[in-house]
N, C-alpha and C positions, 0 to 999 in steps of 0.2 A: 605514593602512587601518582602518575600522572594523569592529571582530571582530563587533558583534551584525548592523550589516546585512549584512557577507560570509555569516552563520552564518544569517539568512535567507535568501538568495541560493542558498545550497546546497540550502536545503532545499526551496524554490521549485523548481532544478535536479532535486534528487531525487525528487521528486512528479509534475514530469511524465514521469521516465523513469517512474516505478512505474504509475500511474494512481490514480484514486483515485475512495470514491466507491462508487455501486451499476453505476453504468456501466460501472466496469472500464476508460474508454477511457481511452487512450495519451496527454494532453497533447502535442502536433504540437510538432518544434524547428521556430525559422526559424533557417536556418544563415547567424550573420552572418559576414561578413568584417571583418578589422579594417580601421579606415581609416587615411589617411596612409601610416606607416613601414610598419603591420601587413597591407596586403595579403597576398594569397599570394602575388603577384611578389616583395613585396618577404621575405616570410617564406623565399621559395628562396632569394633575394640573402644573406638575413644566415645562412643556412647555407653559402651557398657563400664567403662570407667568411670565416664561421665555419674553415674547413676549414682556413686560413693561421693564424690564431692560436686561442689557448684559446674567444674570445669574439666576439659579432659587432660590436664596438665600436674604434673605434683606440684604440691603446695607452695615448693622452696622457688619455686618459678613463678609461681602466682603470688609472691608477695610483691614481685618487682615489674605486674603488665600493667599495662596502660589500660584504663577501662574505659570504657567509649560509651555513651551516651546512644541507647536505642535510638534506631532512625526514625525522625517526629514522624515521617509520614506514614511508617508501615502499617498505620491502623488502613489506610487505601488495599491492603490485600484483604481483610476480612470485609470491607466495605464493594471489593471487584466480588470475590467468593460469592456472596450474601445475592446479589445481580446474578453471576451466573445459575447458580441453585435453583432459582426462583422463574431463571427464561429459558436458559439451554433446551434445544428440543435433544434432546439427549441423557445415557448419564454420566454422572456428576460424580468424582470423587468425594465419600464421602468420611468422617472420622479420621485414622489413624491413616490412613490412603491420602487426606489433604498436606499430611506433616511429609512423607515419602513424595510425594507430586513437588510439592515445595525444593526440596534437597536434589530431587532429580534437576529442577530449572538451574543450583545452583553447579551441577554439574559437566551441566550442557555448559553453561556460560563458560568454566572454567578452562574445559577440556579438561588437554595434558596438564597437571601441577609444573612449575619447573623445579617444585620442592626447594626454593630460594631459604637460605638460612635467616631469620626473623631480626631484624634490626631492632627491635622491640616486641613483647608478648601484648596483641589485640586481643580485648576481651571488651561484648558485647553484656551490655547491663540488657535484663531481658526484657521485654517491652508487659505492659499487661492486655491480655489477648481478653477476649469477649467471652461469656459466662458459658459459651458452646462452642468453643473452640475446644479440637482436639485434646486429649490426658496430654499423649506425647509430644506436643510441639516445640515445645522445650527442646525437643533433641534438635531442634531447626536453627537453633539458637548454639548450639552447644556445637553442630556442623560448622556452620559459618563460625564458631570462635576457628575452631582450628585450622579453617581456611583464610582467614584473615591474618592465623599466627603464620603460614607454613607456606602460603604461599600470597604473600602481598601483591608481587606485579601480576598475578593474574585476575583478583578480588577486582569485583564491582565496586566502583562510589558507594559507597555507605547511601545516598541517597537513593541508590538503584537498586539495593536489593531489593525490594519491593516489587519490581517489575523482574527481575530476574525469578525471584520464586513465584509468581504467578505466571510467566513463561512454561516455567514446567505443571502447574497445575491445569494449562489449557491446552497441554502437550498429552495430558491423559486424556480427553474430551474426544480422541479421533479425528478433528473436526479444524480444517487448515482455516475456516474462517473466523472462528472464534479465538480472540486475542487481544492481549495490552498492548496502546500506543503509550509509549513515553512522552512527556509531555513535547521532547523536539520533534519525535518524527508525528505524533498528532496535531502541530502546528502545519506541518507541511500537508496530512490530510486536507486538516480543514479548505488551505488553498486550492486542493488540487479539487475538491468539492464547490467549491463557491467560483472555480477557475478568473480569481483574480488576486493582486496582491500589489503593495506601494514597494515600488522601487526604479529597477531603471529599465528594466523588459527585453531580455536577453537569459539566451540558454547560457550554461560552461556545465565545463570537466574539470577534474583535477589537471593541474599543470603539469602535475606528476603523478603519474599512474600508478607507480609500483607502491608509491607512500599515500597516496591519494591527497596528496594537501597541494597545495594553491592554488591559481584560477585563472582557468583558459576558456577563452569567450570561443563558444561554437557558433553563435548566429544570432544576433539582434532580432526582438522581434519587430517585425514592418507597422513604420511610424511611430516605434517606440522611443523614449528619450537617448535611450544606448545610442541606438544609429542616429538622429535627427542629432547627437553631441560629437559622432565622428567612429565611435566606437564598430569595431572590423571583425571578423570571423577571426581568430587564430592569434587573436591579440592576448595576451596574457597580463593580470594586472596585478601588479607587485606590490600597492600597496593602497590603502583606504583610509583618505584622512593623514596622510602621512604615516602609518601604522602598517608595518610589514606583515603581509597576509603569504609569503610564497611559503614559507614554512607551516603554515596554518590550517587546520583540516577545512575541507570545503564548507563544511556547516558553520564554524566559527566566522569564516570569511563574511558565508551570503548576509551573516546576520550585521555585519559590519557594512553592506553594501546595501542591504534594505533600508527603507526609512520611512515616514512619512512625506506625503505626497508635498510637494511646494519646496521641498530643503534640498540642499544641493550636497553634491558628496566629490568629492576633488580623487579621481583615479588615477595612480601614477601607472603608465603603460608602456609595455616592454613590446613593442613588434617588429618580429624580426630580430637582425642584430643593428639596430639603430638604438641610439641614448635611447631610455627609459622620459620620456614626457608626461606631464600632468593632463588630464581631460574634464574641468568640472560639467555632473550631468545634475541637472533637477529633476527630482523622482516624482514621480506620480501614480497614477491609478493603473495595474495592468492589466491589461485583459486578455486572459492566456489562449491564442488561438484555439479553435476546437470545430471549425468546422470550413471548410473547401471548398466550393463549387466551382463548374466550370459548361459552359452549352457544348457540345461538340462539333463537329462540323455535319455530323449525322441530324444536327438538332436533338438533340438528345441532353436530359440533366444528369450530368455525374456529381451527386452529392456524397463525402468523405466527411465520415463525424467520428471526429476523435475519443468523444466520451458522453459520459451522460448527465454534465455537470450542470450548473443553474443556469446557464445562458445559453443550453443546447435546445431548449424548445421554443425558445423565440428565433434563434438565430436561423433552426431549420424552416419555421416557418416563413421569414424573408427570404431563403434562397427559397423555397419552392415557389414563392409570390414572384420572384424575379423569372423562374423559369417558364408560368403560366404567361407573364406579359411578355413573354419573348415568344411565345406559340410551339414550347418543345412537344415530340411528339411522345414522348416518354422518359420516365426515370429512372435512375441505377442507383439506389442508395447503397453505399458503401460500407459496410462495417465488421470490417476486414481490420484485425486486429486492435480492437475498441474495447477496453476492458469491463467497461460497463456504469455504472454509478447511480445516480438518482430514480429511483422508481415511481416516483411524480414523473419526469420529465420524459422517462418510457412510456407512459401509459399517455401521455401529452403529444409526445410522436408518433404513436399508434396510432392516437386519434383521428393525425392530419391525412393519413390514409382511409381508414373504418370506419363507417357514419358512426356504429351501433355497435351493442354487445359486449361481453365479457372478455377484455382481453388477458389476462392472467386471472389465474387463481393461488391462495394458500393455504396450504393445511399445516399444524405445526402438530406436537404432541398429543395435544388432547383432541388433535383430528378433528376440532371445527373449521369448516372451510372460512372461505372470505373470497368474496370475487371483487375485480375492479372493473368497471366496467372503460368504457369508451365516454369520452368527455362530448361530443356531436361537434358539428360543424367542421366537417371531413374537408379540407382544403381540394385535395386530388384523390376523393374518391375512386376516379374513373378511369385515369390518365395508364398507359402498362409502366408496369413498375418490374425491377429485377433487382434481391438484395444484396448484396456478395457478402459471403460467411466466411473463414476460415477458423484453425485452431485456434485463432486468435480473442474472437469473438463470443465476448461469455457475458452472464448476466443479463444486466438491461438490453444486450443489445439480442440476446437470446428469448429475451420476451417480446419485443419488437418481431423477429423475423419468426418466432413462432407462431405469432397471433396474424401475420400476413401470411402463412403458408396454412395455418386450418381453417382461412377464409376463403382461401385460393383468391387473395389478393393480387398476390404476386407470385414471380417463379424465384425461387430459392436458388443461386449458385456458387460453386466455389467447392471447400472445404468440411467434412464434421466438426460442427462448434464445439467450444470447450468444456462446456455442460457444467458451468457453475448456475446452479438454480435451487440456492440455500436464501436466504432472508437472513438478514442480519439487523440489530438493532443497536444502535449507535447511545452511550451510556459514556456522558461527559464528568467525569468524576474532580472530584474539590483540585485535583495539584494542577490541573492542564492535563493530564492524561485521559486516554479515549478507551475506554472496552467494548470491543464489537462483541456481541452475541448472536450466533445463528438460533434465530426463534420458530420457522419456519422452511419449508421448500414450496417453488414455485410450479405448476403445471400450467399450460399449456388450454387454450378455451377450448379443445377435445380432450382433457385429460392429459394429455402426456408428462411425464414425469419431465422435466429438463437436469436436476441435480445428475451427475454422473453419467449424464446418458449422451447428453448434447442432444443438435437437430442434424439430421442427415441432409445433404442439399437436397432439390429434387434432380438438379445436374451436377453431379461432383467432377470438379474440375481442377483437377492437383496444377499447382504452377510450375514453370519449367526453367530450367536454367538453359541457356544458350552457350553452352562453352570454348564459343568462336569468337563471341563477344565478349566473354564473361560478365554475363550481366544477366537479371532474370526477365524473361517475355510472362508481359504481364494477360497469358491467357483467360483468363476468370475476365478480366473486362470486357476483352475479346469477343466470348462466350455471350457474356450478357446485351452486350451491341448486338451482334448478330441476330439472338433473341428478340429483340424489341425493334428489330426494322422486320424481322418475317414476320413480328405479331402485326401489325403497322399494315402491311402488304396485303395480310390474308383478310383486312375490315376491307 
């Protein structure tokens, strides 16, 4: 098998269980069946074969497979289970339904079989499961023999089955929040939570789309070492260290192009059709943009916050200190496609609006609430404020503009939010992998449910495309200026 496209494959797998994105939406499974041997007739067949000897194979076959060593780490599936059972506000597959939940992850993964003829028979030694684990899991064991025998280029890394059958057991749960990071894309979590990381600080793409592997720089970020070394929008870098990266999946690359801060990394760069030249950059500390400001000419603050990661409530607190010393006459906080993130850092941003009071609440299963309140020391209590919502806008940022529209803080414009208002709890397990848990849903300091419902503006203001210009009229901003100079006029 090949480890870098199976280690794509996963992560492709893991992206659409998470979603991604300002949309937040679910990437949709299509649920293949395998073909040929791998139907599900035939998948009951080779467990009910299975049932007569160790394996769903005759014997004269099974003298000459190769037997494989259970994967060390799969005790991490009944160690994720164990976590779920225990937090899920929800239920929980349980028994002979954990062994079928399992099989089903391994079928999502696989889809279509291509039913490839077996260059050798894979046979899994079976691992020992915990003194309450399922009768039948065994048959889980005895599935993936036969899909390791039948169809090789589509099987998981042996190290991944673990997260592929726990896939499908948080695939029974209803519940798009709850789910395993593997430990690559839970490394990329972490950053995008802590919105920082050592390397050279600069977006890319694949160089090539259709195969997704090498790497084309989209845009340096400002005064990062990328640009302050020369490095260009559209530049494509061929190689790291002398080590050809264009054939390379992207994730293989960036980990080739991170580093510790202080060391340098020599980029061979292709821009244009000019020679291919070297660029050495010194990496250091990034700090991933996440927050915009700008006065207007109206005198007015348009503040644009990208997330709700560690450095969003100090950072918003500087721009509104910048906006106060500058004498605007009001605010536009922006949170128009902000997926959400830290619920410290929401309720820290509430603050700098709300003197006092309850800004979210949660109730989980056993229905005891929990309130958070307002931290004091309201920066701009008083100043008019206008939020801008759209579909975009879920989570933290939906408990932000909830707790400013049932204060009648501010006026609410734009879009109906996306109405994620689940609680999740983050569960950093031994390998590097991450298991979110929804343990709770958020409401609103009047009650309101936010899960599936969203907030309604109090001005919905759909955006418009211009099709003379081709380009979108950003009316929601429009909307809110206009707002905050007639509130302005009427003191």
């Amino acid at each position: 098998m090949n480890k870098s496209s199976n280690n794509n494959r996963l992560l492709i797998f893991t992206l659409s269980i998470l979603g991604v994105g300002a949309t937040l939406g679910m990437l949709g499974f299509v649920l293949g069946f395998f073909a040929g041997q791998f139907s599900p007739v035939s998948i009951a067949q080779a467990g009910a074969r299975a049932t007569q000897n160790n394996f769903a194979y005759p014997p004269e076959l099974l003298d000459h497979a190769v037997v494989l060593e259970a994967p060390e780490n799969f005790d991490i599936f009944w160690e994720a289970y164990d976590l779920i059972e225990s937090n899920f506000d929800g239920d929980v597959p349980e028994g002979n339904h954990i062994t079928h939940a399992a099989i089903d992850g391994l079928r999502e993964f696989v889809g279509t079989c291509k039913n490839e003829a077996p260059a050798e028979l894979l046979q899994f030694e079976t691992p020992k499961a915990p003194s309450d684990a399922p009768d039948n899991f065994s048959f889980f064991w005895k599935t993936a023999n036969r899909l390791y025998a039948d169809c090789p280029g589509d099987a998981p890394e042996v190290e991944d089955l673990v997260y592929v059958a726990l896939f499908g057991v948080t695939e029974r749960l209803d519940n798009r929040y709850t789910n395993i990071m593997p430990p690559i894309a839970a490394e990329q979590f972490r950053i995008d939570l802590e919105s920082g990381f050592e390397g050279i600080g600069t977006t890319i793409e694949p160089a090539d789309e259709e195969s997704r592997t090498g790497v084309r720089i989209v845009k340096p970020f400002e005064g990062s070492p990328a640009e302050v070394a020369g490095i260009m929008p559209k530049d494509i870098i061929v190689k790291v260290d002398g080590e050809d990266v264009s054939l390379m999946s992207l994730d293989d690359a960036v980990r080739l192009i991170r580093g510790p801060k202080g060391t340098v990394v020599v980029l061979t760069i292709q821009r244009g059709d000019n020679t291919p030249f070297d660029i050495k950059v010194t990496r250091a500390n990034i700090k991933i943009p996440i927050i915009r400001s700008e006065i207007t000419e109206d005198n007015l603050l348009h503040i644009m916050l990208a997330d709700f990661s560690a450095r969003s409530g100090e950072e918003m607190q500087d721009a509104l200190q910048q906006g106060l010393d500058a004498g605007v006459k009001g605010i536009v906080l922006d949170l128009r496609g902000n997926p959400g993130g830290r619920l410290d850092m929401a309720i820290n941003i509430t603050s700098l609006f709300i003197e006092e009071g309850v800004i979210v609440s949660e109730s989980g299963e056993d229905e005891n609430q929990t309130e958070h309140d307002a931290v004091g020391d309201a920066l701009v209590s008083d100043l008019p404020l206008v939020v801008l919502v759209d579909g975009g806008s879920a989570s933290a940022s939906e408990i932000v503009a909830g707790a400013i529209q049932d204060y009648d803080r501010g006026e609410l414009i734009g879009e109906t939010t996306f109405g994620k208002g689940s609680v999740q709890r983050l569960f950093n397990l031994k390998d590097g992998s991450i298991l979110r848990v929804t343990v709770a849903r958020w409401f609103t300091p009047e009650g309101r449910q936010i899960d599936g419902e969203g907030l309604e503006p109090d001005q919905i203001v759909p955006f418009e495309f211009d099709p003379d210009a081709k380009e979108f009229i950003d009316v929601q901003l429009d909307a809110a200026v206009e707002y905050l100079l007639n509130d302005n006029e009427s003191e």
